[in-house]
C-alpha positions as CSV (number, residue, x, y, z in Angstrom):
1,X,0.0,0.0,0.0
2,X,1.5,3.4,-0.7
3,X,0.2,6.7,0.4
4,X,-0.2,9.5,-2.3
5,X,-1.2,13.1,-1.4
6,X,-3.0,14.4,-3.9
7,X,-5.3,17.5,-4.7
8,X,-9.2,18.3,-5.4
9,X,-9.1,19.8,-8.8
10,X,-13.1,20.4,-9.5
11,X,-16.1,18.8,-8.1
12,X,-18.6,18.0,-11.0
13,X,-22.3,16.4,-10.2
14,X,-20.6,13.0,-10.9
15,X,-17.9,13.8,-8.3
16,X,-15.0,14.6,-7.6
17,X,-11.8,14.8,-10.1
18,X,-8.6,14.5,-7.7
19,X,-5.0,15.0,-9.2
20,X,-2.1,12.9,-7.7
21,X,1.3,12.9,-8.8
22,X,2.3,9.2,-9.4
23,X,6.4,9.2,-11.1
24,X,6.6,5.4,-10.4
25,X,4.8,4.8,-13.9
26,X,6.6,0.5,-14.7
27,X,5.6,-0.1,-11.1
28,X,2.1,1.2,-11.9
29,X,2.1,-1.1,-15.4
30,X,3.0,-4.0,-13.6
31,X,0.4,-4.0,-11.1
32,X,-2.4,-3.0,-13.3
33,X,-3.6,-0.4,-11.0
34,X,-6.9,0.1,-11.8
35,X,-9.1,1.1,-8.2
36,X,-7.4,3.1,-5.4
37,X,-9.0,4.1,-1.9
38,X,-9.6,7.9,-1.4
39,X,-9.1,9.3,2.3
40,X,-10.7,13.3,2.5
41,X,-8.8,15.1,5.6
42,X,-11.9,17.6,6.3
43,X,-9.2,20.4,6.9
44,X,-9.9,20.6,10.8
45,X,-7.1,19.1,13.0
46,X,-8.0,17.1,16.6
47,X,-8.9,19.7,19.4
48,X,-7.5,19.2,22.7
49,X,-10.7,18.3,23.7
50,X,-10.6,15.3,21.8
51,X,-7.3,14.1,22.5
52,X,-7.9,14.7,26.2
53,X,-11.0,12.0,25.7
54,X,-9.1,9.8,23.9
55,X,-6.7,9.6,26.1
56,X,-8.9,9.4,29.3
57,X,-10.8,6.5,27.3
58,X,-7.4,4.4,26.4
59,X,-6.8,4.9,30.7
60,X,-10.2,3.1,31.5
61,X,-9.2,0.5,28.8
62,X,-5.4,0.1,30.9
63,X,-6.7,0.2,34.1
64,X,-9.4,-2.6,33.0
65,X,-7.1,-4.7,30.9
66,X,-3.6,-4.3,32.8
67,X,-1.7,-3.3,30.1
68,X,0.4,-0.6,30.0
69,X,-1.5,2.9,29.0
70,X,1.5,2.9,25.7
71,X,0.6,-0.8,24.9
72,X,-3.3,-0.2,24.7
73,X,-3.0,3.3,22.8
74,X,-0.8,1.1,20.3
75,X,-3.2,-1.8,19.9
76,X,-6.1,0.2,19.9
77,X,-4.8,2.4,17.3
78,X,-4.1,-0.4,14.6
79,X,-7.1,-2.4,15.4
80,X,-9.3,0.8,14.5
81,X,-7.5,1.5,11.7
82,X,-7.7,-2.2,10.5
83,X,-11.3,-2.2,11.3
84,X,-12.4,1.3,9.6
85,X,-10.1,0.8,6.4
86,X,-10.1,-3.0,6.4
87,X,-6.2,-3.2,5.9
88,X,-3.2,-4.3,7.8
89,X,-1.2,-1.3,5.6
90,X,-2.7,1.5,6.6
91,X,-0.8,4.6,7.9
92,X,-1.4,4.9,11.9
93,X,-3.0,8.0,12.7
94,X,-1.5,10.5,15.1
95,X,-2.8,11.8,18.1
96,X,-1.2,14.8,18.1
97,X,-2.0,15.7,14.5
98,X,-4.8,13.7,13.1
99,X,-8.0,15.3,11.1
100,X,-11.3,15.8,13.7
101,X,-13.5,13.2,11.7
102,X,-10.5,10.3,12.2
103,X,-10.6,11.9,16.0
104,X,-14.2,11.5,16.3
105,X,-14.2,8.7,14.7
106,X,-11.6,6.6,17.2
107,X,-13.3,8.4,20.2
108,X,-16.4,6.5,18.7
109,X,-14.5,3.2,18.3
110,X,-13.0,3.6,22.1
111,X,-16.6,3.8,23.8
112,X,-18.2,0.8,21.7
113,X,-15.4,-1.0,23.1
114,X,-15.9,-0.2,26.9
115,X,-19.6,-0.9,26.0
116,X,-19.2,-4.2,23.8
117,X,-16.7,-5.2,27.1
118,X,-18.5,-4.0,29.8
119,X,-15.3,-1.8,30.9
120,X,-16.3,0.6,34.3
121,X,-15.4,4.2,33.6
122,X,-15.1,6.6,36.2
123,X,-16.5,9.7,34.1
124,X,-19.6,9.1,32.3
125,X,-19.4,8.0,28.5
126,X,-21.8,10.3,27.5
127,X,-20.0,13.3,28.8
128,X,-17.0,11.7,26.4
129,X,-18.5,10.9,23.8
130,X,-18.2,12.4,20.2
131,X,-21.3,11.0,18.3
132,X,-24.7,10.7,20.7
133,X,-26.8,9.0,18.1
134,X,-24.0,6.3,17.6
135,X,-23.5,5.8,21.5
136,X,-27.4,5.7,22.9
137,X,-27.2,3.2,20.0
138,X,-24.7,0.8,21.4
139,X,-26.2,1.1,24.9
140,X,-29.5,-0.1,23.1
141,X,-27.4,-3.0,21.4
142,X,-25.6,-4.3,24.8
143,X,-29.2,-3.2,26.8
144,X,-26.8,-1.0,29.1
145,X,-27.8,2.4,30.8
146,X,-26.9,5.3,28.8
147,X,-26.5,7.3,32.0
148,X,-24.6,5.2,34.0
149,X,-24.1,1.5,32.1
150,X,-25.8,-1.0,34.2
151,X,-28.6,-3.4,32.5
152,X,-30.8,-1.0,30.8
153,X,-35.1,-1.4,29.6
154,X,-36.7,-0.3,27.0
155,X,-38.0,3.2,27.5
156,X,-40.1,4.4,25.2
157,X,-40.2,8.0,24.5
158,X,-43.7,8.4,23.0
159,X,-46.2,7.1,25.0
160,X,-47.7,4.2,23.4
161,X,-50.9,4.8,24.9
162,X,-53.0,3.7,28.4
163,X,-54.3,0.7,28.3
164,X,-53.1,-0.5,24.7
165,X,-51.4,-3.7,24.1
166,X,-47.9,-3.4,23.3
167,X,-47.4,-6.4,21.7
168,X,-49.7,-5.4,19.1
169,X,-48.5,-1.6,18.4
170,X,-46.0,-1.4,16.0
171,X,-42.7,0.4,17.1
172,X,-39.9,0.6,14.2
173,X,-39.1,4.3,14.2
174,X,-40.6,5.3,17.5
175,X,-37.9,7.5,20.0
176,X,-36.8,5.3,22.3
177,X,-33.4,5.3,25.0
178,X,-32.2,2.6,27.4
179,X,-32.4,3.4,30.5
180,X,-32.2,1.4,34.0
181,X,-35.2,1.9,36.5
182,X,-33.9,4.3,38.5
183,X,-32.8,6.8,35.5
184,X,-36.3,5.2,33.5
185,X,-38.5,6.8,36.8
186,X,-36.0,9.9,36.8
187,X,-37.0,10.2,33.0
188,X,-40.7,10.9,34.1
189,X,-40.4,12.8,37.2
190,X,-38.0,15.1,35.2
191,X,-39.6,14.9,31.7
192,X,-37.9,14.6,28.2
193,X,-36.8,17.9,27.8
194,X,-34.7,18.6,31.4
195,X,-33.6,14.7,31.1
196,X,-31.9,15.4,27.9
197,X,-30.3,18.7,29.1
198,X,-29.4,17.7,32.1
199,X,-27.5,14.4,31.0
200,X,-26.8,15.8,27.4
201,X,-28.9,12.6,25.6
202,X,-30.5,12.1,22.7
203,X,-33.4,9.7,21.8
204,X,-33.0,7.3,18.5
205,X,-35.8,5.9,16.6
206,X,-35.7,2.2,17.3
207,X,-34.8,-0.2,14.5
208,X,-35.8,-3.6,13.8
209,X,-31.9,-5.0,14.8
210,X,-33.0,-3.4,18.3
211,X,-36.7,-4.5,18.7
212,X,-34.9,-8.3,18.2
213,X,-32.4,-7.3,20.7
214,X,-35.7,-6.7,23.6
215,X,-37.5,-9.9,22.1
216,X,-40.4,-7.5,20.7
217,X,-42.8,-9.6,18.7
218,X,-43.4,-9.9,14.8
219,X,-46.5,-7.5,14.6
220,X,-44.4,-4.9,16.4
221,X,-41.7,-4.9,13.4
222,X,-44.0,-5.4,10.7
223,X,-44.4,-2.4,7.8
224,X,-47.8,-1.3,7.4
225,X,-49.0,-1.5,4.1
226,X,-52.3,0.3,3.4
């Protein structure tokens, strides 16, 4: 794999026309180069703010796993960059000088991994993380709390409705959040809006890989058809 920096050129309605210098023109014969991957740096370098989450994520991971803090920072680097460009070549990102999308990005990758391992954290992940949507997400995926990460229910946003059977009310793309009992009954003492503001959350509509994930029935994932 070898890097090239190249330059946007023009931007047309069928995309975008990128000029690369290339000298290397036998090597580029021999292999038949006919596809190459495109990375876009956004132009906007990691904030301190971002590295200092990174860096109090990778700590939570050490602490956990025993490692050395260097070791895990290491690891955790080439497995996300194995993972988001599916390649063992890739150039390791730095932390000191990294774009914010491959920032927010590995901030991203860093808390699905305390999730998906069920790592404690002494700060709240949703005070660290980068993306809301993707994290409430994960919580939903691994049932944990997005407030504090023990087991998590269901809560559903929109009231479905006294007295109706929720086995028989279809839910794809109703706001939902996981939250554990105490931080569900919080949820209605406080209502939606002071919830979300005061633990800086974010509802997602729920999905048919989620309603498998709380065991909802068939009629509840079914598309209506009229």
């Amino acid at each position: 794999m070898e890097i090239i920096h190249g330059k946007i050129i023009d931007i047309t309605p069928e995309g975008l026309l990128i000029k690369a210098p290339y000298t290397n023109i036998d090597r580029a014969c021999f292999r038949k180069y006919s596809m190459v991957d495109i990375g876009l740096n956004d132009g906007r370098y990691i904030s301190n703010e971002q590295r200092k989450k990174a860096y109090a994520l990778m700590k939570e991971i050490a602490e956990w796993s025993g490692y050395l803090p260097e070791y895990v920072k290491r690891l955790m680097k080439t497995e996300f960059v194995v993972k988001r460009m599916q390649s063992l070549n890739k150039e390791i990102f730095s932390l000191s000088s990294c774009d914010m999308t491959t920032a927010k990005e590995f901030i991203t990758y860093l808390i699905d991994f305390i999730i998906e391992y069920e790592i404690p954290t002494k700060q709240p992940l949703s005070e660290l993380c980068e993306d809301i949507n993707k994290y409430i997400y994960m919580c939903l995926l691994h049932k944990k709390c997005c407030i504090c990460g023990i087991k998590a229910e269901l809560h559903h946003v929109s009231a479905i409705g006294m007295g109706r059977d929720r086995t028989e009310v279809f839910q794809i793309g109703i706001p939902v959040l996981p939250l554990c009992r105490k931080h569900h009954i919080e949820w209605h003492t406080l209502g939606s809006n002071t919830f979300n503001a005061k633990y800086h959350v974010e509802s997602v509509k729920l999905t048919k890989e989620i309603a498998k994930k709380y065991n909802l029935t068939k009629k509840n994932m079914e598309v209506r058809t009229k």
